[in-house]
N, C-alpha and C positions, 0 to 999 in steps of 0.2 A: 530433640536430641542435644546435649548440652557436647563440650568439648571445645568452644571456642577459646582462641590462643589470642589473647588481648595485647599481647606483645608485638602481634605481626601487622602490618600497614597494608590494607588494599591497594592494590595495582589497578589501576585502568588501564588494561590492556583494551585494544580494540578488541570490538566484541558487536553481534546485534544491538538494533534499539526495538525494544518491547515498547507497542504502541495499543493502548487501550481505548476501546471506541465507547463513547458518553457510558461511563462508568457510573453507577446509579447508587452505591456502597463506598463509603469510606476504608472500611474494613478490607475491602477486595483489593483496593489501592495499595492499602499496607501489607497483608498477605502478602500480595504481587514483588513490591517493592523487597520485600524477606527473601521471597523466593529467587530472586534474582542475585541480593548477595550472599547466597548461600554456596552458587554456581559462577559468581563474578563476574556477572554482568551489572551495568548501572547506570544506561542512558534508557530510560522512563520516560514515556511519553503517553500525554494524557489527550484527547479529543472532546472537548464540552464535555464534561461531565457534570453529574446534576447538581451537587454543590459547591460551594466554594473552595479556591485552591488559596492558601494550605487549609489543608485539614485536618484537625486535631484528629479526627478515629484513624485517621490512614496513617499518622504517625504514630501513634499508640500501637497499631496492629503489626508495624514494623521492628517493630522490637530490635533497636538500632542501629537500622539500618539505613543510618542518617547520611552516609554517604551516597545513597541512591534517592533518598528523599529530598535529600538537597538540590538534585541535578534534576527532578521535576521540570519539564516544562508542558504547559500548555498550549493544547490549540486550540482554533473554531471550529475545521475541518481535517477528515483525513488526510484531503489535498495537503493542505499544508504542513500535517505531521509528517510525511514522506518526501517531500519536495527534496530535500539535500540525498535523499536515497538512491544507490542507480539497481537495488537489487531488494524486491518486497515480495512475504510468503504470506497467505490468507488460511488462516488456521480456521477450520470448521470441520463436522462430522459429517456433515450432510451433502448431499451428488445437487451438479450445479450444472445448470443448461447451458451453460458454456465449457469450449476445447480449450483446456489449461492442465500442463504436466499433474499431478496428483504424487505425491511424495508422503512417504512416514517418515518421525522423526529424525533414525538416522539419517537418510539420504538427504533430508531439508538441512539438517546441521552441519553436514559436511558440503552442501554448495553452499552456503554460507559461509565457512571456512575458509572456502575456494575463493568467493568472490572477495572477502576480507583480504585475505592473505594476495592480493591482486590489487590489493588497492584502492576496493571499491567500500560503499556503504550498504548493508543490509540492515532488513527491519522485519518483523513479526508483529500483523497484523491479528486484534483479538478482539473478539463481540460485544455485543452486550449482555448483561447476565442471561434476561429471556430469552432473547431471540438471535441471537449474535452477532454475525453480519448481514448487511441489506446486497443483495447482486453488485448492485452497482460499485462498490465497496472491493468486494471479491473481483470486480472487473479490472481495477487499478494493479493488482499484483499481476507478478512473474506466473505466479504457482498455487497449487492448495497444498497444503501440510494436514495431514488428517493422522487421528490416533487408531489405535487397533484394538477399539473399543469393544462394547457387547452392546449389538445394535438395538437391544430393547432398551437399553438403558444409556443411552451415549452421552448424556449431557455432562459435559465437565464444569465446575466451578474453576472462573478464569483465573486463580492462584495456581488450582492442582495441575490446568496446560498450560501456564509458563513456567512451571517448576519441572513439567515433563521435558520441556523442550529447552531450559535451562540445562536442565542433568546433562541430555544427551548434547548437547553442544559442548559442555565445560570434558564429556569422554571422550568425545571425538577429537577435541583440540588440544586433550593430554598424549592422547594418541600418535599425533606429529604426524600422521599420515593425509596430506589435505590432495584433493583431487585435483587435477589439471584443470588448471584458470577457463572457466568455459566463455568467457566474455571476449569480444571481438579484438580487431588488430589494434582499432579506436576503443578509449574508454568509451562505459556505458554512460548514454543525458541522467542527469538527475532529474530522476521522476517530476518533477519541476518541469522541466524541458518538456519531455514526454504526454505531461498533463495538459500543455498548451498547445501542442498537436493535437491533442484529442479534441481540446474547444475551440480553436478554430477550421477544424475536419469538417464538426456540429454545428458547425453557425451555417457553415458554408451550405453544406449541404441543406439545411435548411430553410436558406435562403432558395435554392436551386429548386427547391421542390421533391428531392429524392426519399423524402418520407412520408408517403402514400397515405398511410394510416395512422391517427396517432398514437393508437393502443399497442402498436409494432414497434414505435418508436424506442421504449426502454432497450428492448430485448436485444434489436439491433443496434441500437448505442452500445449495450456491454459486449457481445461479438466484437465491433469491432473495436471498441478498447480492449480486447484479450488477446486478438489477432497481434495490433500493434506491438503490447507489453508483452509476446513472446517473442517479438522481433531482437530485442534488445541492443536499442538504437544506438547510434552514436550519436553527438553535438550534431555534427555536419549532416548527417543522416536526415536528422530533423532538420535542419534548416531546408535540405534539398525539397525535400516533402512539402513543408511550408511554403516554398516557392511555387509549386506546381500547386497547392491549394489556392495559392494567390492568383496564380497565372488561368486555373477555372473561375475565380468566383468575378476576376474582371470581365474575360470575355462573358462571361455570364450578364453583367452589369450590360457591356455594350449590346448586348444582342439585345438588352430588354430594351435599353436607351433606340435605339434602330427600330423595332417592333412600335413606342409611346409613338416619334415623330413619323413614322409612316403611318400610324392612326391618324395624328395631328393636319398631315396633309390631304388624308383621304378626306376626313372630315372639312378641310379650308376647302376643298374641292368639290363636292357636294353641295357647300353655298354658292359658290359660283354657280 
């Protein structure tokens, strides 16, 4: 649809960051990139994807929308494309063996709103062409954002759901009506924060012995990455947590340390 006004200057207003996981198309890259300044968003973020960054077709399919292509950046991992975020939504069609709010796109674009207009940073996490997110993936967010698709045919090309979820964020935030800041008295950790509770919860614990099986082991790692990421921690909050993961995994240490040297001495006593 033509009508663009070459006159007028993009705003970077705060807004989401649209995060793309190992994008496999150059093409989907620049779609993406379009679709976002068509709606005024333009912080793009990419997760290993399979060729090289920059890329000529993802600029060519952007059709100049060089001011979102230029603010590209890449990562290795999703960890990392979310780290500075304290507020991330996991867009899929598909029912997830985990307890995590479930939202369509207005209510996801209006608590993003909320949590913007608060202060905070939000992101919109998006699949891979085939198969789109892995659990574990979906474990790191807030929330699911799902469309109200037709369930024989649900699968979106990931341009046409963030240009969904574009629209609906750029109506919502003409709207001026933003919902009551849902985040705590303390800012929310940046996902950062949050992701380092997670790995040291999992070491600990696995050091201690508390995953029986290891075929159980995924499913209860994403639980409780979901339990947490619905907490929506503060700094302090983590650090508390941290503390008390430290304060089990030493006595843990000393009990073992106590157990080796009373082997050591049953054993020196035995040769006597």
């Amino acid at each position: 649809m033509a009508g663009t006004d070459k006159s007028q200057e993009f705003t970077f207003r705060p807004s989401p960051a649209i995060i793309l996981c190992e994008p496999q198309l150059g093409e989907n890259i620049g779609t993406t990139a379009r679709a976002m300044a068509n709606f005024g968003l333009w912080d793009l973020r990419i997760v290993n994807p399979r060729d090289p960054w920059p890329n000529e077709r993802a600029i060519a399919a952007a059709s100049r929308a060089d001011h979102v292509i230029d603010k590209v950046r890449v990562f290795a991992t999703v960890e990392e494309a979310i780290a500075d975020l304290q507020l991330v939504f996991a867009t899929t069609a598909r029912r997830r063996d985990m307890q995590k709010p479930v939202y369509g796109p207005e209510e996801g674009a209006q608590r993003m709103i909320s949590h913007i207009a608060g202060g905070e940073k939000a992101g919109l996490l998006f699949g891979r062409e085939k198969w789109g997110l892995y659990n574990e993936e979906v474990a790191l967010a807030d929330a699911i954002v799902t469309f109200p698709v037709e369930a024989a045919f649900a699968s979106l090309n990931i341009a046409q759901a963030v240009l969904l979820m574009a629209y609906e964020w750029r109506q919502q935030a003409d709207k001026g009506e933003v919902l009551p800041f849902s985040g705590g008295l303390d800012p929310t950790a940046p996902r950062e924060e949050l992701i380092g509770l997670f790995l040291h919860l999992e070491e600990t614990l696995d050091r201690t012995g508390f995953f029986k099986t290891e075929d159980k082991r995924p499913t209860m790692v994403d639980n409780l990455r979901a339990a947490f990421a619905r907490a929506q921690l503060s700094t302090q909050e983590i650090r508390t947590l941290r503390g008390v993961i430290s304060s089990i995994d030493r006595a843990h240490l000393r009990q073992g340390r106590k157990a080796r040297e009373a082997e050591a001495a049953k054993a020196t006593k035995s040769k006597d």
